[in-house]
LOVO-579974 format. One record per atom (N, C-alpha, C, CB): x, y, z; residue in one letter. Coordinates in steps of 0.05 Angstrom, whole numbers, plus 5000, padded with zeros to 4 digits. Glycine has a CB too. Layout:
BEGIN
XYZA
...
//
This chain:
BEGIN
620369924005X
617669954015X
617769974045X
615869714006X
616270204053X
616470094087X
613370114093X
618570334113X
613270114124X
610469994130X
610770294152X
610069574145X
609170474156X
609370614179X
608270554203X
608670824176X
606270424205X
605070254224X
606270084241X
603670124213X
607969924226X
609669714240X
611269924249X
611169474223X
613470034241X
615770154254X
615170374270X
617770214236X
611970324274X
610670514297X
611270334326X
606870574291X
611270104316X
609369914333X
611969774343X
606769694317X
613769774329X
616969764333X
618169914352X
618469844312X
617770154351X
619270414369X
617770404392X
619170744357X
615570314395X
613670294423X
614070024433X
610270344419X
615869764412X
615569574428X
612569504442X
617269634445X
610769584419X
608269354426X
607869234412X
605869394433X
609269024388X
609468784381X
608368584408X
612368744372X
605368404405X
604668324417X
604368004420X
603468444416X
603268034387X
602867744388X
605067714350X
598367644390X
606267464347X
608567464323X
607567234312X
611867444331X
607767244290X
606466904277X
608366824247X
602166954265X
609366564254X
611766464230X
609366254226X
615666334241X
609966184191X
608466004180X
610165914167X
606266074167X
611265634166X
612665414162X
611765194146X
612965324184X
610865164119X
609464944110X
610864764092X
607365034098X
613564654109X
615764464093X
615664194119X
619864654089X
617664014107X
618563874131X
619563824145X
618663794136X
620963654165X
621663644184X
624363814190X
621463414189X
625963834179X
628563904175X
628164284173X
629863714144X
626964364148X
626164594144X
624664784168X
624664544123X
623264594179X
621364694204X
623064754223X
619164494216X
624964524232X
625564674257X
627764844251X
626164504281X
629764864228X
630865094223X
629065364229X
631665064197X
626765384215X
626165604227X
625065684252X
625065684214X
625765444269X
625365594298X
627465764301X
625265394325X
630365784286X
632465974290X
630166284295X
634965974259X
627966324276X
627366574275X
625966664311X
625066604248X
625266424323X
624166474342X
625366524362X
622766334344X
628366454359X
630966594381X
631666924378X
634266424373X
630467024353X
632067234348X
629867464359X
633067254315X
628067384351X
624167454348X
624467544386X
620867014337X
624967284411X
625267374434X
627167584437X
625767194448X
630467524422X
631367744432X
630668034423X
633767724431X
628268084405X
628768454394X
625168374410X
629568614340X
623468284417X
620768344427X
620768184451X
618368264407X
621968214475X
622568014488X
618867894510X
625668144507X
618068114500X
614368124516X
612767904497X
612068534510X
613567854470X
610967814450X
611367444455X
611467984407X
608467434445X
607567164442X
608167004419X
605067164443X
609766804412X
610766764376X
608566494380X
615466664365X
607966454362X
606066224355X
607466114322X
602166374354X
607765834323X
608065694290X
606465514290X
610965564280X
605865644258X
604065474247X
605165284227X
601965634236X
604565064237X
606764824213X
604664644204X
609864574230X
604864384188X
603564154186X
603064074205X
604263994175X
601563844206X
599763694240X
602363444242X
594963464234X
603363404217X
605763144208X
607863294222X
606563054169X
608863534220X
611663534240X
610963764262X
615163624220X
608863724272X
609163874304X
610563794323X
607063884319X
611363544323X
613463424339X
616963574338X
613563104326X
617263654311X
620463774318X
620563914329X
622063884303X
618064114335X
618564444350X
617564314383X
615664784334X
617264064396X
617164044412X
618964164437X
616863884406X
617764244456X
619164354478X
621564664477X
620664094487X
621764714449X
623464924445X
621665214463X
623864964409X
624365244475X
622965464493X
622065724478X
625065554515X
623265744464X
623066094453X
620366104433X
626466214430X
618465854436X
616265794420X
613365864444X
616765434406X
611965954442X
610165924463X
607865754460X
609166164468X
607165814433X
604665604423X
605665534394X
601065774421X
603365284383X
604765124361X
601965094357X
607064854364X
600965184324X
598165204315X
598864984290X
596965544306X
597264774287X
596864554262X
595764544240X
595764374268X
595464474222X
593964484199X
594664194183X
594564764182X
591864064165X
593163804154X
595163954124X
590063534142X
596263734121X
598163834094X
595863854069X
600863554085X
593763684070X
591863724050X
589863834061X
591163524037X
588964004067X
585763964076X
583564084049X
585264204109X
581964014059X
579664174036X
578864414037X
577064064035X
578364594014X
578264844007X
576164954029X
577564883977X
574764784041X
572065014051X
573264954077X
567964944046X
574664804091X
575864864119X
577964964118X
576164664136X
578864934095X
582265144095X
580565484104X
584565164046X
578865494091X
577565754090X
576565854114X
575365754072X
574665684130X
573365674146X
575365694169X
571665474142X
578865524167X
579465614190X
581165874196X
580465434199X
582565974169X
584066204162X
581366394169X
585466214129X
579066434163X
577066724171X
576766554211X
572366764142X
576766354212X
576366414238X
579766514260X
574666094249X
581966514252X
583466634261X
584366934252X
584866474260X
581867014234X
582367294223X
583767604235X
579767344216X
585967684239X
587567894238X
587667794269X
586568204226X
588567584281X
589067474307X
592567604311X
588567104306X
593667694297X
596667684300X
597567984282X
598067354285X
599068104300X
600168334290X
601768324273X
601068484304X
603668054271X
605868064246X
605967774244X
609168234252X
606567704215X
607067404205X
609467394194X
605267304184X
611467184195X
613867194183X
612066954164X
617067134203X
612866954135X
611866754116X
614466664105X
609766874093X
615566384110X
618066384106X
617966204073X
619866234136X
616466124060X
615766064029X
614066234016X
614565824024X
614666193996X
613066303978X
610666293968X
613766293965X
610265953971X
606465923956X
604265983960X
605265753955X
602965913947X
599766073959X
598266043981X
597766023944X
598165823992X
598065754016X
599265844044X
598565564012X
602065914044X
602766004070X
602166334067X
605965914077X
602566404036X
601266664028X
598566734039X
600866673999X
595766604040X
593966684049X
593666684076X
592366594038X
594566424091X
595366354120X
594866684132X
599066194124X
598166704114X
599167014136X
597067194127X
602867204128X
596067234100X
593767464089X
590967454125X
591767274044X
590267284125X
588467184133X
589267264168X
588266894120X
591667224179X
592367164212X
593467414231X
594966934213X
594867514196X
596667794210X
595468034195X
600467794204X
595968264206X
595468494200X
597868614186X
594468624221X
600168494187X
602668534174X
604168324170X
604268694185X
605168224140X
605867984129X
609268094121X
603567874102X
610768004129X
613767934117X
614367744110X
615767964129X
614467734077X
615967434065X
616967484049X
614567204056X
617967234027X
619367224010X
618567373989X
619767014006X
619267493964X
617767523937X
617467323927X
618767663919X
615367353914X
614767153908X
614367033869X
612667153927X
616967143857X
617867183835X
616567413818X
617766943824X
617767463790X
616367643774X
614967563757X
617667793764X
613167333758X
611867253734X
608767333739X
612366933728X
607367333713X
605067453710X
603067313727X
604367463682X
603266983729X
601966843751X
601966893778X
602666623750X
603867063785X
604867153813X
603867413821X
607867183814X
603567613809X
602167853811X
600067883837X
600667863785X
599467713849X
597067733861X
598067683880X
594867603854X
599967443886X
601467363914X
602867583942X
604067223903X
603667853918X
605267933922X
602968163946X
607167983896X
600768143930X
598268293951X
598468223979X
595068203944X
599667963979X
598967784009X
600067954029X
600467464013X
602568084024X
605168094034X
604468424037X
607967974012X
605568484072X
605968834065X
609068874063X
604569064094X
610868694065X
613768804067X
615368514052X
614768884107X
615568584024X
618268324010X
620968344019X
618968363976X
621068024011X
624468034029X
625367883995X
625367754073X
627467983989X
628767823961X
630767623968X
630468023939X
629367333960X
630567033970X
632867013965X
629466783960X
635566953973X
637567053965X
638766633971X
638967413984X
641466543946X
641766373958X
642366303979X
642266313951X
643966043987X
645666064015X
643865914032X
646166394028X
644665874060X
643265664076X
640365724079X
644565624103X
638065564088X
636165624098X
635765784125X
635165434096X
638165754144X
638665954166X
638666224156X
641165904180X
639366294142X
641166624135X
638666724119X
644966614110X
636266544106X
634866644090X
632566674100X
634866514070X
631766534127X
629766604149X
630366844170X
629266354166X
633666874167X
633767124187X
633367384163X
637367134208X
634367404139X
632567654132X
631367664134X
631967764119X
629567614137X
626667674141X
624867834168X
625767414139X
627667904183X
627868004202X
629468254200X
628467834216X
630968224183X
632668464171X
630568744163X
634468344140X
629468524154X
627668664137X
625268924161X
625768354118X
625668844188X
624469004203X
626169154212X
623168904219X
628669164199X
630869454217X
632769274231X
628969704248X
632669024239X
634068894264X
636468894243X
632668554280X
639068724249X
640868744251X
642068514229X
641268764276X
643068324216X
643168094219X
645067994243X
643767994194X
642667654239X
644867534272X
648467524262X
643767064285X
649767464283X
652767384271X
652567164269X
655267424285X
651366944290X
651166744286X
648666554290X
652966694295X
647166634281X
643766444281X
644566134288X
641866434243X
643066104310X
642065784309X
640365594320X
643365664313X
640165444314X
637665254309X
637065154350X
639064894279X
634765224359X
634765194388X
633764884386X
632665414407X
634864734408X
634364454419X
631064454426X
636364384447X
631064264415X
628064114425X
628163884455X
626963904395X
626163954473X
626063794485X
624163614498X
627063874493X
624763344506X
623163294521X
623563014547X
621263284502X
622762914552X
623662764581X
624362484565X
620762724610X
626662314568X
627462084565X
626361874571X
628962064574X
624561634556X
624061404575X
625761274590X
623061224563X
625661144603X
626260924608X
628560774594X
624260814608X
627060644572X
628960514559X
630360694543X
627960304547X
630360884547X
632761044517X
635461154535X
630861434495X
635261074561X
637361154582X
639060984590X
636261224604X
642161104586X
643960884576X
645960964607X
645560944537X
646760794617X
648760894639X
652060694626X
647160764680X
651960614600X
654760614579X
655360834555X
654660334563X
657460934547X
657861034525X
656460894507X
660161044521X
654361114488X
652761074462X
653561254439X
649761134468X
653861204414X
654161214390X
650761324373X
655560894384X
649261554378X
646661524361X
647161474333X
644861774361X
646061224319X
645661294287X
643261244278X
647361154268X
643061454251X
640061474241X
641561434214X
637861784249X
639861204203X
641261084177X
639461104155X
642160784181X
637461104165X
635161124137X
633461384132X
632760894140X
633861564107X
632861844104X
630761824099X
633962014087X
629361954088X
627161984084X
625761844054X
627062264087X
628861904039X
629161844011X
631861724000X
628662093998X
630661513985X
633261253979X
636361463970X
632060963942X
635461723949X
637261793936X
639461973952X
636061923914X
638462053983X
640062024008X
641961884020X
639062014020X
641661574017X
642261414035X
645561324033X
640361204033X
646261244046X
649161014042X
647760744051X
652461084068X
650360564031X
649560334030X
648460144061X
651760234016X
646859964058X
646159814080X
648659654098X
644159614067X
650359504073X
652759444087X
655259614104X
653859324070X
655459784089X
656360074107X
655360074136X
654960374092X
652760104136X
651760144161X
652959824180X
648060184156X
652359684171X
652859424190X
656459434199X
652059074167X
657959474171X
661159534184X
661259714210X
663159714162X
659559944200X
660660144214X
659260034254X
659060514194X
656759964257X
656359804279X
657859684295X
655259664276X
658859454272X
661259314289X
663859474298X
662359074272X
664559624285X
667759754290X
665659894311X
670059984261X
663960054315X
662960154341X
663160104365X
661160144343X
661859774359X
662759624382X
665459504387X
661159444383X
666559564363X
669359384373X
670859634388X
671759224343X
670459864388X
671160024404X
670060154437X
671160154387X
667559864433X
667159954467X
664560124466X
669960164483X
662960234451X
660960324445X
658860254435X
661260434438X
656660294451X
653360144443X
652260324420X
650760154474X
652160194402X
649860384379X
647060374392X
649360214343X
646560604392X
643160714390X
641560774358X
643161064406X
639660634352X
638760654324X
635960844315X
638360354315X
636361144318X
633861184323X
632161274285X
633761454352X
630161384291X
627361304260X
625461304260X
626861064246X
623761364238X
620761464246X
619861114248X
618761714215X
617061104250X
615860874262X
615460734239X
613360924280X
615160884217X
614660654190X
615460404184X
615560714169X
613960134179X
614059934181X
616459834173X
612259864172X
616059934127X
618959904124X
621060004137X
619459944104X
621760244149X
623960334155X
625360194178X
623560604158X
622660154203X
623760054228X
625359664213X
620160034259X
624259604192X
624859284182X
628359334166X
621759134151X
628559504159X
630659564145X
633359714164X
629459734122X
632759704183X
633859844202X
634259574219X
632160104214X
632659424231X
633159134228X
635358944220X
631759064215X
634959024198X
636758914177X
639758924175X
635959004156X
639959094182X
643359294183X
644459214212X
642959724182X
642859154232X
644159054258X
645658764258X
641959044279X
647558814252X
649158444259X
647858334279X
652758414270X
648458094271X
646757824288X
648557864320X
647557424270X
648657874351X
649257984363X
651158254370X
649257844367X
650258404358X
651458694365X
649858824385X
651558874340X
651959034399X
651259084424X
648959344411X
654059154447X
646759354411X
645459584395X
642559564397X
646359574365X
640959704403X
638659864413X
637060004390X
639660064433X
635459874380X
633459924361X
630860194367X
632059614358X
630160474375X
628560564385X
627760814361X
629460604412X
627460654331X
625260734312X
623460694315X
625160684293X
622060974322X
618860994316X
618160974349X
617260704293X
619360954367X
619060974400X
619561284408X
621460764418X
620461364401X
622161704413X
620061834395X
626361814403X
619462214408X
618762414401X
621762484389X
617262574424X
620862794373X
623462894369X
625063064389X
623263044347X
622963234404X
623963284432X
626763064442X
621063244453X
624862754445X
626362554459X
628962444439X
624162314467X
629162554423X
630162394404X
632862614412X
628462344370X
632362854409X
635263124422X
635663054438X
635163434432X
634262974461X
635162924493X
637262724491X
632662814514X
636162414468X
638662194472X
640662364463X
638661884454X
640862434440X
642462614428X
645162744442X
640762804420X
644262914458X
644563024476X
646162884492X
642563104485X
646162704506X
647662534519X
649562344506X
646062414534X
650062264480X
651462094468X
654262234472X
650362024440X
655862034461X
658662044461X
658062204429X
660561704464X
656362204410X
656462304376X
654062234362X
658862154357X
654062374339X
652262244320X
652962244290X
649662364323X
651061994272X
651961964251X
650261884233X
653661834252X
649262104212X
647162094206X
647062214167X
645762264232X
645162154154X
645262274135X
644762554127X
644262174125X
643362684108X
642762934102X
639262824105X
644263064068X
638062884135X
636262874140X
635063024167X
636162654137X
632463054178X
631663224180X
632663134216X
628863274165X
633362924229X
634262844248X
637462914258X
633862604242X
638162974231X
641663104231X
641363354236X
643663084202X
639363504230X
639163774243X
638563744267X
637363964232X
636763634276X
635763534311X
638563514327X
634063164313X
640663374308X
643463384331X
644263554326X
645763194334X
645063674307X
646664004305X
645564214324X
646164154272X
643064154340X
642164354355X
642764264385X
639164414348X
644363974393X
644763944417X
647363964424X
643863744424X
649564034400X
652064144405X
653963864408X
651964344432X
653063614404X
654963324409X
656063344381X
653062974417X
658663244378X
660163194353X
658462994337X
663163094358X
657963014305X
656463034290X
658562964261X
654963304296X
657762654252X
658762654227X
656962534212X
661262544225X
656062784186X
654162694171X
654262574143X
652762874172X
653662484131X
652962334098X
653462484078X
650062254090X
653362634062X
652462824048X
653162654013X
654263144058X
650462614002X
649362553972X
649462753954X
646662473971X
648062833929X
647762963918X
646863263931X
646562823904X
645963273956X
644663513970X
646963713965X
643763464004X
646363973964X
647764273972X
647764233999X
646064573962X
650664244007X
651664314034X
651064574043X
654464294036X
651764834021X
651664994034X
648265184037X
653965114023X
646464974028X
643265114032X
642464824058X
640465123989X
643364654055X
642064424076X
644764234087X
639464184056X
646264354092X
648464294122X
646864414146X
652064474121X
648364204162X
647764284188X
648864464205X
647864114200X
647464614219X
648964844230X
648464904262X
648065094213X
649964984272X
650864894294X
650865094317X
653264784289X
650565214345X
650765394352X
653665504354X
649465364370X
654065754347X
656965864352X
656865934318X
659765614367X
656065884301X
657165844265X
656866034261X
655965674242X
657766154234X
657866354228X
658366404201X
659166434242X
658066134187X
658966084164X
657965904155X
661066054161X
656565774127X
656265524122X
658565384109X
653965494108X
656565154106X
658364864095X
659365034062X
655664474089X
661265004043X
661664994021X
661064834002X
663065014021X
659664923966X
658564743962X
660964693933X
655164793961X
662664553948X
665264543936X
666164353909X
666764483957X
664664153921X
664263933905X
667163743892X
662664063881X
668963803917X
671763693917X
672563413918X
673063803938X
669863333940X
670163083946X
672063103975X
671462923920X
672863293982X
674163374013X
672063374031X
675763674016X
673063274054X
671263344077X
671563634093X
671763134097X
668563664097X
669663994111X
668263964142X
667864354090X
669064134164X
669864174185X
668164484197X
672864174181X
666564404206X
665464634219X
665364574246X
662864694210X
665664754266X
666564614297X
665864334300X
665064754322X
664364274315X
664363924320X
662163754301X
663263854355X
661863904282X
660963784256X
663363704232X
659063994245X
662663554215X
664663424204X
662863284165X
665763154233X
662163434155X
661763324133X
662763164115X
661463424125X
661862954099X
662762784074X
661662794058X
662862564073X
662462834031X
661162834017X
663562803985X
659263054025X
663062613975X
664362563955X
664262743934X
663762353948X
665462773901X
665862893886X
662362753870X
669262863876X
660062943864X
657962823855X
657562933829X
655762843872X
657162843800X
655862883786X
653862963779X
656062803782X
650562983801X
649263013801X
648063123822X
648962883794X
650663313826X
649663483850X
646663763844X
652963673861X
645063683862X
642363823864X
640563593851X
642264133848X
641563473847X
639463233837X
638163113849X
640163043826X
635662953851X
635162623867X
636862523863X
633162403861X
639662453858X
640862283860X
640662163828X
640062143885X
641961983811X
643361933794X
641861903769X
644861753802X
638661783784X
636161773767X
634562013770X
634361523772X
635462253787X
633662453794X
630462353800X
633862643770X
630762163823X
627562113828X
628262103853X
625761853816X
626662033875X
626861983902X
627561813907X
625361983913X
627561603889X
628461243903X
629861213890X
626760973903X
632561383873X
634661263853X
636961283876X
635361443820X
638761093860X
640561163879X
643961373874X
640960893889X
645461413889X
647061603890X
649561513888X
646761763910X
652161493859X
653861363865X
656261493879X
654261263845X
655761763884X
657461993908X
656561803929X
656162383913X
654761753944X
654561623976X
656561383975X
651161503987X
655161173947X
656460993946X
659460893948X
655560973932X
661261163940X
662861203933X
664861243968X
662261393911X
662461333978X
664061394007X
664161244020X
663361574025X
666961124031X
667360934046X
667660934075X
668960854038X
667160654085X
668260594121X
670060704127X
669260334131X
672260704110X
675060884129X
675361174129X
678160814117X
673761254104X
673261594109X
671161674138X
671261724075X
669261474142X
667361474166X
668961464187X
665361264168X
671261304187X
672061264217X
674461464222X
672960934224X
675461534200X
676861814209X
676062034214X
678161904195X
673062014212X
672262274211X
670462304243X
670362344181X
670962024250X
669461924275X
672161984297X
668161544273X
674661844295X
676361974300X
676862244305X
677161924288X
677062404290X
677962644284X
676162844310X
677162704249X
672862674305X
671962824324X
672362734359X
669162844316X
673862514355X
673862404389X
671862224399X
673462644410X
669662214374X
667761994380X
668861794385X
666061924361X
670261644371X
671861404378X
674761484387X
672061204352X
675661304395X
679261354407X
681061264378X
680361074442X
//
């Protein structure tokens, strides 16, 4: 299918105003700011605007290649969903729609005068979706990076060689500014069937510090999470609690300056894969190779091998045990079960792999 209009509007380079609609979370979102690196380099004049939830406007903080950042609640009600899609009516010459549902479907129906997204399957319920859209892109597996840059393919461009995820930024307090070698860890996901054990975390602290390094503990502000995060800090360890204090902007910037980070398959482990510090992550039941972290320079994803080997992408460093229940929640397939692959991964696989990267000596 082509569009003659667009690849009018292509060859004249008056692509003016560009609009990506994003309606996942935190992790998913700022992956697709990758599209907004690529978006500057082929329209380098146009205005990109994302539209995400009002819950993670914070990841796309400070990313340069973003100009504006438009909100919406994750629920809202039918007559302001309505009311605000006709009041931004054909505001935008092109929409990248990087899901499928009906919702980011009308978004773009409603914002752009030309919609590129996913198909949005062949079933008889779907028929109508596919109206939304003037140009389908066929979802192909593979990382969420590689599957937001077709979508760009899809306008003639090229694919990238190596797409990646731009840093968020923003200014450091006070207290998150360390003038000793820091260690960042983010220990608690979003979801139990993510996690490694609590005692894990407390070993791994102390050998931190027995190596001369302050842990930084960063986390969203949630009551339980900041208490449980608590919990895992040994009774004098040298270590800095700043869940639920940091933006995500601020949260790259510590990032950014650490000696490493060490984190699960969460949406914060992408936040460091975009500041380029060596990076050793968790990996549960998740697909490595659709939700690994990816890194500037890559060119390849993680493998979803299921060996129980660790794999090695420049200064990233994955674990991930041999899982039974890979693509699952985890062992009960719910959100709060737990995972006996994490369980399974131990302190000394962590500290070689902490090693390996130079985080520790």
């Amino acid at each position: 299918m082509t569009i003659p209009s667009f690849e009018r509007r292509q060859e004249r380079r008056l692509m003016k105003k560009i609009h990506v609609i994003n309606f996942r979370y935190f992790g998913d979102a700022l992956i697709s700011a990758s599209l907004s690196v690529r978006i500057r380099e082929l329209w380098p004049d146009a205005h990109i605007t994302y539209l995400v939830f009002d819950s993670v406007e914070g990841v796309l903080e400070g990313i340069e290649t973003i100009d504006e950042i438009l909100t919406v609640p994750e629920r809202p009600g039918k007559w302001e969903q309505f009311r605000w899609m006709v009041a931004h009516w054909n505001n935008y010459d092109l929409a990248f729609v990087t899901q499928t549902g009906t919702r980011p479907g009308l978004y773009g129906f409603f914002m752009a005068q030309e919609r590129i997204g996913f198909t949005p399957g062949f079933s008889k319920r779907n028929w109508w979706k596919k109206m939304l859209l003037t140009k389908h892109v066929q979802e192909v597996p593979g990382p969420k990076i590689i599957q937001f840059d077709s979508l760009l393919t899809a306008t003639g461009a090229e694919p990238a060689k190596a797409p990646y995820v731009p840093q968020p930024h923003a200014q450091l307090p006070a207290e998150a500014c360390f003038d000793v070698p820091y260690v960042v860890v983010h220990a608690m996901p979003r979801f139990a069937y993510k996690a490694w054990a609590p005692h894990n975390w407390s070993a791994l602290i102390r050998r931190l510090n027995g190596a001369g390094l302050k842990v930084v503990l960063t986390g969203s502000g949630n009551i339980a999470e900041v208490e449980a995060i608590k919990a895992i800090v040994p009774d004098g360890a040298n270590a800095v609690i700043l869940a639920g204090k940091l933006s995500f902007g601020q949260t790259a910037e510590l990032i950014a300056h650490s000696q490493g980070f060490v984190g699960p398959d969460t949406g914060t482990t992408h936040v460091a894969s975009s500041t380029g510090v060596p990076i050793v992550t968790l990996f549960g039941p998740s697909n490595p190779n659709v939700w690994g972290p990816w890194v500037k320079g890559q060119t390849e994803p993680f493998k979803n091998t299921n060996d129980g080997m660790p794999q090695r992408m420049g200064n990233v460093i994955l674990l991930q045990k041999h899982c039974k229940c890979l693509g699952a929640m985890g062992c009960l397939n719910r959100r709060d079960s737990h995972s006996d692959c994490l369980n399974a991964l131990t302190m000394d696989e962590v500290w070689s792999a902490l090693k390996e990267l130079r985080i520790v000596p």
